[in-house]
C-alpha positions as CSV (number, residue, x, y, z in Angstrom):
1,X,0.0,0.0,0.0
2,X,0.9,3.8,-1.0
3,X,0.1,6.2,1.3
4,X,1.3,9.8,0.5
5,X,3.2,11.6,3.3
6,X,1.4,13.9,6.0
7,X,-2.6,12.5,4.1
8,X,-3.9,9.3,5.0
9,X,-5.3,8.6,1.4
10,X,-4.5,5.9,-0.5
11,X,-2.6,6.3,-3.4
12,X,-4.2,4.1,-6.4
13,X,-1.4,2.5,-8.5
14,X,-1.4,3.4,-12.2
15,X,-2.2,1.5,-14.6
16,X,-0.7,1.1,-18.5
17,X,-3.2,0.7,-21.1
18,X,-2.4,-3.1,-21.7
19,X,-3.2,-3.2,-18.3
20,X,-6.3,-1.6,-18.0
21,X,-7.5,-4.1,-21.1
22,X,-5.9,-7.5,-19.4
23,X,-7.5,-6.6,-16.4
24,X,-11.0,-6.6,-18.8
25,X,-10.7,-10.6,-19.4
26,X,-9.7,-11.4,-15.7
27,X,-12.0,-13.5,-13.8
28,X,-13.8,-12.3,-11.1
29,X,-13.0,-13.8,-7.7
30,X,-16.6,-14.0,-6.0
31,X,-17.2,-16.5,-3.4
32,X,-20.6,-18.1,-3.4
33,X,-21.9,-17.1,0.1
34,X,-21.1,-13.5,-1.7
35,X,-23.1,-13.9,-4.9
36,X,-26.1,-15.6,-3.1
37,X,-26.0,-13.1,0.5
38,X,-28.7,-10.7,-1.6
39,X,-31.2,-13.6,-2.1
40,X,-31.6,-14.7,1.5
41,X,-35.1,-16.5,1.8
42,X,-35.2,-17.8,-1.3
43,X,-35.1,-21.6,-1.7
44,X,-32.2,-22.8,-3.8
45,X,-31.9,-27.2,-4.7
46,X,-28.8,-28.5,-5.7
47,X,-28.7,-29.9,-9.3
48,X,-29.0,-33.2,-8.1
49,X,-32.4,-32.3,-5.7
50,X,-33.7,-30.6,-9.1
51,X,-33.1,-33.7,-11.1
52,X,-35.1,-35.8,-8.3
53,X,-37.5,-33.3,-8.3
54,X,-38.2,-33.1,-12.5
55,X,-38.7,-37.3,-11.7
56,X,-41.5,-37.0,-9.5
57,X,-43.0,-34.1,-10.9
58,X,-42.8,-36.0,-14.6
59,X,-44.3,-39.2,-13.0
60,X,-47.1,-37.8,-10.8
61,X,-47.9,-35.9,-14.6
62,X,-47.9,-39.2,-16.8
63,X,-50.0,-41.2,-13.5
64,X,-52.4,-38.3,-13.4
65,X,-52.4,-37.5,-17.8
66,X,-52.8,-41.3,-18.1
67,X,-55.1,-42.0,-15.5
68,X,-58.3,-42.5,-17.8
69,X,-56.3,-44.4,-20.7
70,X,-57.3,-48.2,-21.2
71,X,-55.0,-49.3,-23.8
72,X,-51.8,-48.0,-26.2
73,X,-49.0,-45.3,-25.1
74,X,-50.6,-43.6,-22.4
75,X,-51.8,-46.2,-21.2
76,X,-48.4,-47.7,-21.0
77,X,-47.4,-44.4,-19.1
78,X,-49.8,-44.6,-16.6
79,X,-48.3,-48.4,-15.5
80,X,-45.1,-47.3,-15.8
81,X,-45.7,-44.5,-13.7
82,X,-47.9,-46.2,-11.0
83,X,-45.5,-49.0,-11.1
84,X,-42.7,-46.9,-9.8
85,X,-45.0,-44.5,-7.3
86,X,-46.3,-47.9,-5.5
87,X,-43.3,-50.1,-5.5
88,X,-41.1,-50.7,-2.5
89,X,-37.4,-50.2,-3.6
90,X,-34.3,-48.9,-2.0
91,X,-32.8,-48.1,-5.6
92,X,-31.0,-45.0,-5.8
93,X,-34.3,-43.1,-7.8
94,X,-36.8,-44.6,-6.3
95,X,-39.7,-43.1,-5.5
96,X,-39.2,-43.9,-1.9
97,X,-35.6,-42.3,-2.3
98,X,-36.6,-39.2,-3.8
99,X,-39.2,-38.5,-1.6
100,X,-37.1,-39.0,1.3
101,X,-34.5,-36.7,-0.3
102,X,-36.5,-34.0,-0.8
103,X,-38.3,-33.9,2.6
104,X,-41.4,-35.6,1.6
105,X,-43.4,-38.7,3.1
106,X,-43.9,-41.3,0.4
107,X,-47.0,-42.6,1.8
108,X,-48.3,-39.5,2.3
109,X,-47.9,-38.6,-1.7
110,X,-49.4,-42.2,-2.7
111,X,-52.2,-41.5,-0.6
112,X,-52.8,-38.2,-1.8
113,X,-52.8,-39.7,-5.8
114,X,-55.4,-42.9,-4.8
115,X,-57.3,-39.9,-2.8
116,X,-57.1,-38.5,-6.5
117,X,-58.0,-41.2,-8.4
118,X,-60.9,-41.6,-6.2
119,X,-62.6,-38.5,-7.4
């Protein structure tokens, strides 16, 4: 640091013009608890949580799209998708997994959908 004699000021270093326009490309050092410290109370997943998430989401659409369908593609949807809601597995995306991952009670989703289907 340059401080000038008898002023307490600091004394910004010069800069050349080759400088000025390396410094343009230079990454900037930002540490994440920096970048995200404005968006307090906002609820951030992590890629993989968002992944999990997109695979319930897309099954509980294709069970609840499906539901009426009695034969071809959608209806093959609908089993596929029932088939992995109702099934008890400890496979690393299963539906008990991802539930559990993302703070949710698995029964308390399958009883929800059969509450659903009801209607």
């Amino acid at each position: 640091m340059n401080f000038e004699a008898g002023n307490s000021s600091y004394v910004t270093p010069q800069l050349t013009e080759a400088e000025k326009y390396a410094s343009l490309f230079q990454p900037d050092t930002l540490l994440a608890v920096e970048y995200f410290d404005d968006r307090r109370g906002q609820t951030f997943l992590e890629p993989e949580k968002k992944l999990m998430l997109a695979v319930m989401e897309d099954a509980i659409n294709c069970f609840q799209d499906n539901h009426s369908a009695r034969f071809g593609k959608r209806k093959q949807l609908f089993d596929d998708a029932q088939q992995w809601i109702f099934a008890v597995s400890d496979e690393i995306f299963s539906f008990e997994n991802i539930c559990h991952a993302l703070g949710f009670d698995p029964e308390y989703v399958r009883k929800g959908l059969l509450r659903w289907c009801d209607k």
